[in-house]
C-alpha positions in Angstrom: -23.2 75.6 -61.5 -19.6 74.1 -61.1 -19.1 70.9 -59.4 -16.1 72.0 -58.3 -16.2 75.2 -56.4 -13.3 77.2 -56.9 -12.9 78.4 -53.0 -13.2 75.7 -50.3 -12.2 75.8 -46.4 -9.0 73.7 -46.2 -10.9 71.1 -44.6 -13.3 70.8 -47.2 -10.7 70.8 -50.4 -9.0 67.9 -48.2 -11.8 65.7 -48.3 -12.5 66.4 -51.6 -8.8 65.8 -52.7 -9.5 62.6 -50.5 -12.5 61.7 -52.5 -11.0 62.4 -56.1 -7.7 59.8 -55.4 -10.3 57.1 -53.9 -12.9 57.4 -57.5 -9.8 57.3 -59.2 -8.2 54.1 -57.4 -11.3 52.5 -58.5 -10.7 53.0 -61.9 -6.9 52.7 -62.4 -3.8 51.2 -60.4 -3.2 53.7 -57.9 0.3 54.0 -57.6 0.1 55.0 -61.7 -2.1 58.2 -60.1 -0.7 61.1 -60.1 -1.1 65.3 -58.8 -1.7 66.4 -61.9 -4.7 64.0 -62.5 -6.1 64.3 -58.4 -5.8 67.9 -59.5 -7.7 67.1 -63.0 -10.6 65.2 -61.4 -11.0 68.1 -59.4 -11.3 70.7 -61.6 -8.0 72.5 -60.1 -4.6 73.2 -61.0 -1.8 71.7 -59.6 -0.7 74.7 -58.0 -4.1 75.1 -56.1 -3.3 70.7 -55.3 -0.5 71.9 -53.3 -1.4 74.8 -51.0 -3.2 71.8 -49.4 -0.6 69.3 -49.8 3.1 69.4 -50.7 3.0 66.1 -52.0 1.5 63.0 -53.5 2.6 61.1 -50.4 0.8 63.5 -48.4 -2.5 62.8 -50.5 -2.0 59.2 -49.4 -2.0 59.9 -45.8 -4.7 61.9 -45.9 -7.0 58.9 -47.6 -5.6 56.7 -45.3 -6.3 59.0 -41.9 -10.1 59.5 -44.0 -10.2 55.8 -44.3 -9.3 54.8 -40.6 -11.5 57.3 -39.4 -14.5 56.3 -41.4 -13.7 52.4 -41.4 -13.8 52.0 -37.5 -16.5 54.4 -36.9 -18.8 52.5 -38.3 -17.5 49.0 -37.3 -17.4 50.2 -33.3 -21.0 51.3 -34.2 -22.0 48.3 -35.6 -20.6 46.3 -32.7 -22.0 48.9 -29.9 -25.8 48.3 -31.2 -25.5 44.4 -31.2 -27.4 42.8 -28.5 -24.6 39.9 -27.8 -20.9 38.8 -29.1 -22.0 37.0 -32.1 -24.1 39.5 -33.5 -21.8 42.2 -33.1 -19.2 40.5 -35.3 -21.2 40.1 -37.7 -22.9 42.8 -38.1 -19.0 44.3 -38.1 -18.1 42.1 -41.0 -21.1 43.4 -42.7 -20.5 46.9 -42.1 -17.2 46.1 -43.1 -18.0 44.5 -46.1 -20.7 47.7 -47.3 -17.9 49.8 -46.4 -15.7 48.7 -49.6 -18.8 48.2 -52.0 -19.3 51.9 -51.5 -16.1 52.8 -51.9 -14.2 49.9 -54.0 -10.9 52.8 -54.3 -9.9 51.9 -50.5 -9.1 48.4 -50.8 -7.0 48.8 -54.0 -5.2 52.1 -52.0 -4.5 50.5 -49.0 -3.0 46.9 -50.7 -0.9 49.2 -53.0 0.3 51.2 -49.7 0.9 47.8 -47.8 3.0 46.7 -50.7 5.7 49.9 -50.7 9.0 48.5 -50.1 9.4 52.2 -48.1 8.1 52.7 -44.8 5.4 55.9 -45.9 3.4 57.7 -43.7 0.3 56.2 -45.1 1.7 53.0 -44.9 1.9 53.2 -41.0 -1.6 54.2 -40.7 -2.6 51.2 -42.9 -0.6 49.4 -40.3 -2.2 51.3 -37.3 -5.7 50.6 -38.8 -5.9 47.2 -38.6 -4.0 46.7 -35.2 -6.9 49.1 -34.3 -9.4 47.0 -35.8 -7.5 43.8 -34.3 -8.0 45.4 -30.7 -11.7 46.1 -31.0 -11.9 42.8 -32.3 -9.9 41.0 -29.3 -12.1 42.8 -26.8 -15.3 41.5 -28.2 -13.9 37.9 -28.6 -12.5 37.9 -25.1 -16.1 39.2 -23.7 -17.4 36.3 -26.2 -15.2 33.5 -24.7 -15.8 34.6 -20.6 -19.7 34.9 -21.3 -20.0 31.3 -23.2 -21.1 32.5 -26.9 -17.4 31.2 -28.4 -15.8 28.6 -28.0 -13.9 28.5 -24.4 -10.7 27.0 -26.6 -10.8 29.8 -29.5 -7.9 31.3 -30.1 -8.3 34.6 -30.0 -5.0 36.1 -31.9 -5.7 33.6 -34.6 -9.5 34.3 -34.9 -8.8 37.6 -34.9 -6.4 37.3 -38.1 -8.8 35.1 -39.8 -11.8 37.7 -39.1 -9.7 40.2 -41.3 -7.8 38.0 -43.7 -11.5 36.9 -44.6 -12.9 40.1 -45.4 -9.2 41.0 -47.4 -9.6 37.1 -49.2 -13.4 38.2 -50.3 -12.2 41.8 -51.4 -8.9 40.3 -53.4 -11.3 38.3 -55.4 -13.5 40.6 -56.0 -10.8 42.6 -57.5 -9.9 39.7 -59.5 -13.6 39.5 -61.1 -13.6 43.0 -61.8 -16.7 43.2 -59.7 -16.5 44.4 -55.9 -20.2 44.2 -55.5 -20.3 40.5 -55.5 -18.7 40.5 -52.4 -21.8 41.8 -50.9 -23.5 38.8 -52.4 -21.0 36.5 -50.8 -20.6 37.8 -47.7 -23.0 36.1 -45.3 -22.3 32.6 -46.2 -18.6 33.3 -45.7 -19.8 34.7 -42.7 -21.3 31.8 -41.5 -18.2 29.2 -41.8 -16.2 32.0 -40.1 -19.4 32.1 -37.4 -19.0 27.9 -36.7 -15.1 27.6 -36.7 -15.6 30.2 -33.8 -17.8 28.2 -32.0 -20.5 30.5 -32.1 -23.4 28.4 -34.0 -26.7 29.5 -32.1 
């Protein structure tokens, strides 16, 4: 039986095309991918490629739309079953963090879109992403602050960007290493620096 089944719903070849270019940004610099190999990986012609998209920049959006939807889903789950503020962010940074070990493509997608001199499509939603991620992140910290679990001096804005730069230091070195598991490894006692400089120690 194929692996890849010759006739999809649109939907479904989408998120397959979104799958393929995310396996292969694991494995090679993503800007270096191109339609003919998405359309290799998937056991399709390029023709086939592009009655679903008309272009590679298209593909890129569509990752990045995949990976915004899937990202916060499971963060704003994470923080909606905490039981306070503290435990929320962490259990978001953790989600985070499980995210990109189970898909190490993303990271190396969305630093190669955030690096395009051009202002792409994809590179807005990278953009859009984490000012969405920023937002969910403000609430919580603000609800954190007026309740007495942080810090009643934290700055939020700049908690806020270390929150994300921290995950995005963790995943650059993993990248480095050649190994984006050990992030997993690392992540809680990173964590819990980020946890004390917020004020939230208990």
């Amino acid at each position: 039986m194929s692996r890849h089944p010759k006739h999809l719903p649109a939907e479904a070849r989408r998120e397959e095309t979104v799958a393929a270019v995310i396996d292969l940004a694991a494995e090679q610099n993503p800007s270096e991918i191109t339609t003919a190999a998405i359309a290799k990986r998937m056991g399709l012609t390029q023709g086939a490629l592009f009655r679903h998209f008309p272009n590679k920049d298209a593909v890129l959006q569509a990752v990045m739309d995949w990976v915004a939807a899937r990202l916060l889903a499971r963060v704003e789950k994470a923080a909606a079953g905490a039981p306070d503020v503290r435990t929320a962010l962490e259990t978001m940074f953790m989600a985070h963090i499980g995210f990109i070990t189970e898909h190490p493509g993303v990271p190396r997608v969305m630093f190669g879109e955030l690096q395009r001199a051009e202002n792409t499509p994809a590179k807005r939603m990278a953009t859009t992403l984490i000012e969405r991620y920023g937002k969910l992140l403000r609430a919580l910290m603000k609800r954190g602050k007026e309740n007495g679990e942080l810090a009643a001096d934290l700055n939020i804005d700049d908690a806020v960007v270390l929150f994300i730069g921290t995950v995005q230091g963790l995943v650059m070195q993993s990248l480095l290493a050649g190994d984006v598991t050990r992030i997993r490894r690392q992540a809680p006692g990173v964590f819990a620096v980020y946890r004390r400089g917020i004020g939230a120690c208990k």
